[in-house]
N, CA, C and O atoms as a MOPAC input file, in Angstrom:
PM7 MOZYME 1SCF
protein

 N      0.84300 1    -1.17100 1     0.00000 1
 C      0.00000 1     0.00000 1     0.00000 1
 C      0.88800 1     1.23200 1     0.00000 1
 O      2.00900 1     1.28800 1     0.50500 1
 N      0.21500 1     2.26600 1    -0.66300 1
 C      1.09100 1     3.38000 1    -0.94100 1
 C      0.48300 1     4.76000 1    -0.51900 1
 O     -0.60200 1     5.09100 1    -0.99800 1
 N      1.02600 1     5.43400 1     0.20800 1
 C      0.19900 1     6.92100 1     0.26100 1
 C      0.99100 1     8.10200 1    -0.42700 1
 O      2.13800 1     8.53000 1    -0.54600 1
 N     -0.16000 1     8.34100 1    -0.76500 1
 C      0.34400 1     9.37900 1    -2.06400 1
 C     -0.03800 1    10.96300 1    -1.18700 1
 O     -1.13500 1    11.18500 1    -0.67600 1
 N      0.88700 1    11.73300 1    -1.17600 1
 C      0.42500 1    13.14000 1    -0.39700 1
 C      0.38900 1    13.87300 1    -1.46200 1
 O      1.13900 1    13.53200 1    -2.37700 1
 N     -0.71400 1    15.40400 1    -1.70600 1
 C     -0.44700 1    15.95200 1    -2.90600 1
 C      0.54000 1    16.90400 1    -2.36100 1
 O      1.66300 1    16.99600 1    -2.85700 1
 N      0.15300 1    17.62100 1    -1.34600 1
 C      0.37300 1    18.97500 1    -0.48900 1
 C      1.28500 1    18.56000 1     0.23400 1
 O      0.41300 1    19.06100 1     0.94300 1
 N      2.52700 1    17.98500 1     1.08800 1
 C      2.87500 1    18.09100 1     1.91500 1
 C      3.35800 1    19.04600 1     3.12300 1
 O      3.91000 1    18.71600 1     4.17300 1
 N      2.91500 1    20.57900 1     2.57300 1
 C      3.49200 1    21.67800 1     3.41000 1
 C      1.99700 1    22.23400 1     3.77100 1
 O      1.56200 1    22.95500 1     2.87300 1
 N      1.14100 1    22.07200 1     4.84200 1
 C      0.19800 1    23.06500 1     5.12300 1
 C      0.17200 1    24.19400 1     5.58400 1
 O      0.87600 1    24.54200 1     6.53200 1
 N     -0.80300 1    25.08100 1     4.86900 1
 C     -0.99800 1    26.10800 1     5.03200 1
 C     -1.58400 1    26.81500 1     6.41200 1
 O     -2.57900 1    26.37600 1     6.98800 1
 N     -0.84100 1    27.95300 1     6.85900 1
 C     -1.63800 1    28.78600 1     8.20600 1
 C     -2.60700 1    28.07400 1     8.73900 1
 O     -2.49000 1    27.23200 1     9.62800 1
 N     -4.23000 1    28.64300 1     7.81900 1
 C     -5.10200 1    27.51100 1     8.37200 1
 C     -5.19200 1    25.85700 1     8.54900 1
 O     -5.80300 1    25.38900 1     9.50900 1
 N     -4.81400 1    25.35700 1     7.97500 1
 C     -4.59200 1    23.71200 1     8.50100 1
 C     -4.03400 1    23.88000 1     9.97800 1
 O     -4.51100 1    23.55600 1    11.06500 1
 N     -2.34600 1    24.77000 1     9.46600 1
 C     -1.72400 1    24.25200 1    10.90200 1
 C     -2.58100 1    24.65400 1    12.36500 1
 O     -2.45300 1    24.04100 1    13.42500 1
 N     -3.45600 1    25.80500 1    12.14000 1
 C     -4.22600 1    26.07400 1    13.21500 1
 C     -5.72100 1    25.72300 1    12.98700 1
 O     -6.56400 1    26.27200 1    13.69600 1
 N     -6.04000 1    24.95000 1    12.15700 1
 C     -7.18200 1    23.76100 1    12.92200 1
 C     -6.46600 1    22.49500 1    13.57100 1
 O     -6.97500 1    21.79600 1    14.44800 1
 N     -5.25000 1    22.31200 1    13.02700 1
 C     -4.75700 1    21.31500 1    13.55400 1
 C     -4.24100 1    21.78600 1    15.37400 1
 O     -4.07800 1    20.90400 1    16.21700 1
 N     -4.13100 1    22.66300 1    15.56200 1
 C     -3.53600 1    22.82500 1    17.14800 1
 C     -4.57900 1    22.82200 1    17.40200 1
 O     -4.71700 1    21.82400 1    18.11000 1
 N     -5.78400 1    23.44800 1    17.27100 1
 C     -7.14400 1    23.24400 1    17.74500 1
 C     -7.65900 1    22.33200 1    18.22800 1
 O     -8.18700 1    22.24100 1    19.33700 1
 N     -7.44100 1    20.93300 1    16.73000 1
 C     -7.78900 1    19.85000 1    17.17900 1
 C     -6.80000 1    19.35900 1    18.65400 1
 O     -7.06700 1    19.18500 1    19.84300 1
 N     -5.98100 1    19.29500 1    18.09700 1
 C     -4.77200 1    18.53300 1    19.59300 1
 C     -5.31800 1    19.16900 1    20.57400 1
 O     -5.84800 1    18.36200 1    21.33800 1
 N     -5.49300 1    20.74400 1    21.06900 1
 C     -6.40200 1    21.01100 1    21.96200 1
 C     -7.49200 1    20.46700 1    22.65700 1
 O     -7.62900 1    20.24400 1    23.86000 1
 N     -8.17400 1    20.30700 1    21.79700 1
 C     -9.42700 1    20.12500 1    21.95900 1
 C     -9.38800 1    18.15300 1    22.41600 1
 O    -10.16400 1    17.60600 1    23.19900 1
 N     -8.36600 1    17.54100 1    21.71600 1
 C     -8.17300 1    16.46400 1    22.15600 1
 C     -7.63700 1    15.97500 1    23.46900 1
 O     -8.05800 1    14.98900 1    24.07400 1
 N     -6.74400 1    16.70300 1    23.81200 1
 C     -5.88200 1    17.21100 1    25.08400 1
 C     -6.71900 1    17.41800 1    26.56400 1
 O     -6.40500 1    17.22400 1    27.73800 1
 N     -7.85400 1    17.87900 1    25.93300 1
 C     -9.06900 1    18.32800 1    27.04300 1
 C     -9.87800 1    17.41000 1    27.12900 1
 O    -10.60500 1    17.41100 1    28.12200 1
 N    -10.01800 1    16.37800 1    26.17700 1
 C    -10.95300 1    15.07700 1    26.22200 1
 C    -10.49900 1    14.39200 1    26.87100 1
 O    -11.27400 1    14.03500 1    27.75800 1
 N     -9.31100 1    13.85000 1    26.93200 1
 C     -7.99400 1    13.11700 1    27.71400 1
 C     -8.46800 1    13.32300 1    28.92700 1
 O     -8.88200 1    12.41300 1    29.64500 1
 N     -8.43700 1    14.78300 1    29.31000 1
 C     -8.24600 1    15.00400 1    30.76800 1
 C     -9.61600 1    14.89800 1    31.40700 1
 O     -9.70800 1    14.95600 1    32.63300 1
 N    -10.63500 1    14.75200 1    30.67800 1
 C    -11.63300 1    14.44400 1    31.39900 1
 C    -12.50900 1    13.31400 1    31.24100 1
 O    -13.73300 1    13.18800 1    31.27700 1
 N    -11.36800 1    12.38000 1    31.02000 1
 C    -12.04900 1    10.74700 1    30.97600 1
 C    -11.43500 1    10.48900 1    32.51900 1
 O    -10.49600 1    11.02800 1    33.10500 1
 N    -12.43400 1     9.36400 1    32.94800 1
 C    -11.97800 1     8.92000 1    34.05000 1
 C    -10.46900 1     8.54400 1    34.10400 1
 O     -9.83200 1     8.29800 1    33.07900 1
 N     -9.88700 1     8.50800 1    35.45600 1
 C     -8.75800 1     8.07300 1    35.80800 1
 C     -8.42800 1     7.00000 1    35.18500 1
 O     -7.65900 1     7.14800 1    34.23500 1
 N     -8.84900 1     5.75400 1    35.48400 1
 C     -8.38100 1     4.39300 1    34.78800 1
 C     -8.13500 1     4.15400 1    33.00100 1
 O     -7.47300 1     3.42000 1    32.26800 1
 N     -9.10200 1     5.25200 1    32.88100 1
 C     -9.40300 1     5.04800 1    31.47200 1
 C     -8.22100 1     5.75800 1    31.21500 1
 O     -7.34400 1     4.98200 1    30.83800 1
 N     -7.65800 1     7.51600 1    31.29700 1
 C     -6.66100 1     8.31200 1    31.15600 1
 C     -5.32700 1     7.71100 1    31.24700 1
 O     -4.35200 1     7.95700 1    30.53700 1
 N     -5.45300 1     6.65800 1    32.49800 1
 C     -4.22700 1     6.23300 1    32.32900 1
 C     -3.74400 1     5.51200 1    31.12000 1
 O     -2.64900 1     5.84600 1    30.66900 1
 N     -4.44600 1     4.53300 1    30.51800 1
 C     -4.41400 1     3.30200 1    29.77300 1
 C     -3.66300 1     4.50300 1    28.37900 1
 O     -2.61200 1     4.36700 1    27.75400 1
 N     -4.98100 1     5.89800 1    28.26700 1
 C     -4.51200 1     5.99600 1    26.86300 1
 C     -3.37400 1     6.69400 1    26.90200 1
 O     -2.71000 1     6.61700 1    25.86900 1
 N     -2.89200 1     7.41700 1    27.84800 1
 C     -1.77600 1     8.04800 1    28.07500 1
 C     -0.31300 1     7.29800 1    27.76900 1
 O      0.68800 1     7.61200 1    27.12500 1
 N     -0.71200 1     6.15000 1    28.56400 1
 C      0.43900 1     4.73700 1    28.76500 1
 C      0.48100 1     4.43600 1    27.22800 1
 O      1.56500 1     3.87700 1    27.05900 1
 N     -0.04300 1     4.51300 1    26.25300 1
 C     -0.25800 1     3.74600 1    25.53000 1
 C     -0.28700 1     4.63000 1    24.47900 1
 O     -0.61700 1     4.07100 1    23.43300 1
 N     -0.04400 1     5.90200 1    24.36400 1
 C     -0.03000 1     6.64100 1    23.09800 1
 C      1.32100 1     7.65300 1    23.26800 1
 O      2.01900 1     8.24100 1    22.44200 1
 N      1.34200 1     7.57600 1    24.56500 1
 C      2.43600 1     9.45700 1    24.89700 1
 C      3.51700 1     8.17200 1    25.10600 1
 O      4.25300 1     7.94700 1    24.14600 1
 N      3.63500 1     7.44200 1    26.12700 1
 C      4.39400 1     6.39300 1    26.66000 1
 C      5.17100 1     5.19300 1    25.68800 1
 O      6.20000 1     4.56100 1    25.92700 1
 N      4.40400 1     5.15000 1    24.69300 1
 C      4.14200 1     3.91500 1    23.58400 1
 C      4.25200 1     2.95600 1    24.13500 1
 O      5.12400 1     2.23400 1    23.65200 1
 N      3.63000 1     2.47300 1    25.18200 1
 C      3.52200 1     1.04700 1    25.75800 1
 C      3.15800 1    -0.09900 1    25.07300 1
 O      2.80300 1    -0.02000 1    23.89800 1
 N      3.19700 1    -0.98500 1    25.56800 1
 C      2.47400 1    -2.76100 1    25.16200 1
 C      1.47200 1    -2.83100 1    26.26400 1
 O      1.60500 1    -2.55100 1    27.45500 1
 N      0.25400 1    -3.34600 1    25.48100 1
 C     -1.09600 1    -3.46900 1    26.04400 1
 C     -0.20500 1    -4.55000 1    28.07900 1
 O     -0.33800 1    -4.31800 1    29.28000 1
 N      0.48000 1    -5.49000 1    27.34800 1
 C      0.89400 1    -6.16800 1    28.59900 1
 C      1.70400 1    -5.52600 1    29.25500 1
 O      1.74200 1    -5.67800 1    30.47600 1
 N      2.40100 1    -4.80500 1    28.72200 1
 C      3.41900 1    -3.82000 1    29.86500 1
 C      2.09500 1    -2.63500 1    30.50000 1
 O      2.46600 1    -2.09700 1    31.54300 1
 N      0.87900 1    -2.25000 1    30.09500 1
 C      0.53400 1    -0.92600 1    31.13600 1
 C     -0.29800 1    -2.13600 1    32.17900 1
 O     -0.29100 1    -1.92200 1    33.39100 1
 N     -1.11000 1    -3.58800 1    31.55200 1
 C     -1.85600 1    -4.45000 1    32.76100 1
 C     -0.35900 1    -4.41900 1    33.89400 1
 O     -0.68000 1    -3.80800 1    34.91300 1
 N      1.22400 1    -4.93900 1    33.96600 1
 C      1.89000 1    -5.49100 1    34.11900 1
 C      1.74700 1    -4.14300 1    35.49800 1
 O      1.49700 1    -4.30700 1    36.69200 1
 N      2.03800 1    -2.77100 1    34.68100 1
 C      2.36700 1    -1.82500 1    35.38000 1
 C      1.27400 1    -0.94700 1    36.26700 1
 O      1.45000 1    -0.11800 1    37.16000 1
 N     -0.06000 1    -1.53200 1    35.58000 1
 C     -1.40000 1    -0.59600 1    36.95000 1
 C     -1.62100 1    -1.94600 1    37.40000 1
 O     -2.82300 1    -2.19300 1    37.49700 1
 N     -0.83000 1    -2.94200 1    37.72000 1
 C     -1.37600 1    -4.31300 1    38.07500 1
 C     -2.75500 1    -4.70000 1    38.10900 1
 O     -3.28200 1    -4.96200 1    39.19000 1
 N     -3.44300 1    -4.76900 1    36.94000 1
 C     -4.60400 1    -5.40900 1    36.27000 1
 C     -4.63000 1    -6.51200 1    35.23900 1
 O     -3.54600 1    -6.84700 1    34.76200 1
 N     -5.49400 1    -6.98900 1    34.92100 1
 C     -5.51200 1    -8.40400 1    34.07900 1
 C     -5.35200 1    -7.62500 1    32.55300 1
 O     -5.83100 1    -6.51400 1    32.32600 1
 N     -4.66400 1    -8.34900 1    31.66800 1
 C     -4.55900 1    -7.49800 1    30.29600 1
 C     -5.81700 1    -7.38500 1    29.81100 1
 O     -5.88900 1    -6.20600 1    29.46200 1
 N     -6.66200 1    -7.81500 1    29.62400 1
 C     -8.47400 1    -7.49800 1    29.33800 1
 C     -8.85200 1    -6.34700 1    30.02800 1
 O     -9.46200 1    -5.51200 1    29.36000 1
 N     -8.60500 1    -6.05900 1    31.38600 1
 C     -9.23500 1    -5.26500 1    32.16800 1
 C     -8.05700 1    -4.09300 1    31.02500 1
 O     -8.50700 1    -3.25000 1    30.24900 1
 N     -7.29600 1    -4.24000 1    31.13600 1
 C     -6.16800 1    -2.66100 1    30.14300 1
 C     -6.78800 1    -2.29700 1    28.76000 1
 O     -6.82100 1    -1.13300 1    28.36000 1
 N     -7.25000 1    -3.28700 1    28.09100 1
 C     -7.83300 1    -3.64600 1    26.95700 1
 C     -9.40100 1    -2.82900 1    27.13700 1
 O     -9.64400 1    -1.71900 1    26.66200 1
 N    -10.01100 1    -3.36100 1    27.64200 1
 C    -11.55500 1    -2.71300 1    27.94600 1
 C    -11.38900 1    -1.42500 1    28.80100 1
 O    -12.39000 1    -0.95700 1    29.34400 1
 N    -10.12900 1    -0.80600 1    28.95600 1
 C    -10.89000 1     0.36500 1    29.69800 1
 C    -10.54500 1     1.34800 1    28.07500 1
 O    -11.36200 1     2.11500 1    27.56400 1
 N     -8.96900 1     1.00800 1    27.45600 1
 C     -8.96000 1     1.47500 1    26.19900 1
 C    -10.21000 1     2.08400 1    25.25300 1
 O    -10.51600 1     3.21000 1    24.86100 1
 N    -10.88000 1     0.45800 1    25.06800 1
 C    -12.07100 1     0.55000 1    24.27100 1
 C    -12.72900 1     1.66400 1    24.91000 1
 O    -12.68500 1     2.76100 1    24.35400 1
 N    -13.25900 1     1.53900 1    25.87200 1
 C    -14.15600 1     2.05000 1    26.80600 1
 C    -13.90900 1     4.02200 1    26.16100 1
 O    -14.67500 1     4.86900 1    25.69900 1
 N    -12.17700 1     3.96700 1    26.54600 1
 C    -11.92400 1     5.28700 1    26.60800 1
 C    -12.30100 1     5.61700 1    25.17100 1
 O    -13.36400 1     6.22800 1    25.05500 1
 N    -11.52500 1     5.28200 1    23.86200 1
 C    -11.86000 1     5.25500 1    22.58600 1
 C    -13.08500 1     5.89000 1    22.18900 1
 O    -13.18500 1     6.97900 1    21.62400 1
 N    -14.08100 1     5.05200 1    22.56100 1
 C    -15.26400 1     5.44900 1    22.85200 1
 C    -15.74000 1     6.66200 1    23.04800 1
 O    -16.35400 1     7.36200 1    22.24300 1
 N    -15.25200 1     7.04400 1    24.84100 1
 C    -16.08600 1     8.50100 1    24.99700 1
 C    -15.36600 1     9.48900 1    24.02100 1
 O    -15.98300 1    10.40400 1    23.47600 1
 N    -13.87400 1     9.23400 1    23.80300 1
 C    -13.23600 1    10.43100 1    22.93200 1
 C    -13.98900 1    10.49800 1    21.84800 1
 O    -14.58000 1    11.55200 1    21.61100 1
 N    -14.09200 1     9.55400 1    21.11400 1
 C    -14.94200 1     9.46000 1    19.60700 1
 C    -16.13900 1    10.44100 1    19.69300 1
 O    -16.48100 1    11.05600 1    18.68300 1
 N    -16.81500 1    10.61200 1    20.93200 1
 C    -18.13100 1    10.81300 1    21.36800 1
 C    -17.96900 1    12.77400 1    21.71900 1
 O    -18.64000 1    13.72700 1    21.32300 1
 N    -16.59000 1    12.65800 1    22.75000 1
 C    -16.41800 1    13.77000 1    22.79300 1
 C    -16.09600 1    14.81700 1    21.79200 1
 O    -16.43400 1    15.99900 1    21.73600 1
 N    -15.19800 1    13.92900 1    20.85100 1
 C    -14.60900 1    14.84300 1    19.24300 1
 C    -15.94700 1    15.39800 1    18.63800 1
 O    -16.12600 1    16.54400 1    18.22400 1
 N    -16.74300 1    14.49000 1    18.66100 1
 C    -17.82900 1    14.54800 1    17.29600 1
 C    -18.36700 1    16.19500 1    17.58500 1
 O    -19.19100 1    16.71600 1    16.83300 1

């Protein structure tokens, strides 16, 4: 598979809908529950393994797994 970019240099406006967005994402983060915040934090800022964040909030890897989903979820919910 191949991705083809036409534009690679964006313009003013892109780059500031784009901080917007990260903003605005940044603030979703912070107001998901604790368990959930941790998982996506561990796991996106951190670049963890699903078994290294169960290993490290000592939980079962399902329980790390379902709070993910869980979180996924409200963000999807919160973006829209």
């Amino acid at each position: 598979m191949r991705l083809v970019v036409e534009d690679a240099s964006p313009d003013a406006s892109d780059r500031h809908s784009g901080d917007e967005q990260c903003v605005k994402l940044r603030r979703a983060i912070d107001r998901l529950p604790e368990a959930q915040r941790q998982v996506v934090l561990l796991r996106y800022y951190s670049g963890l393994k699903f078994v290294e964040i169960a290993e490290l909030l000592g939980c079962p890897l399902n329980t790390a797994l379902g709070r993910m989903h869980k979180a996924m979820l409200k963000l999807k919910q919160m973006m829209d």
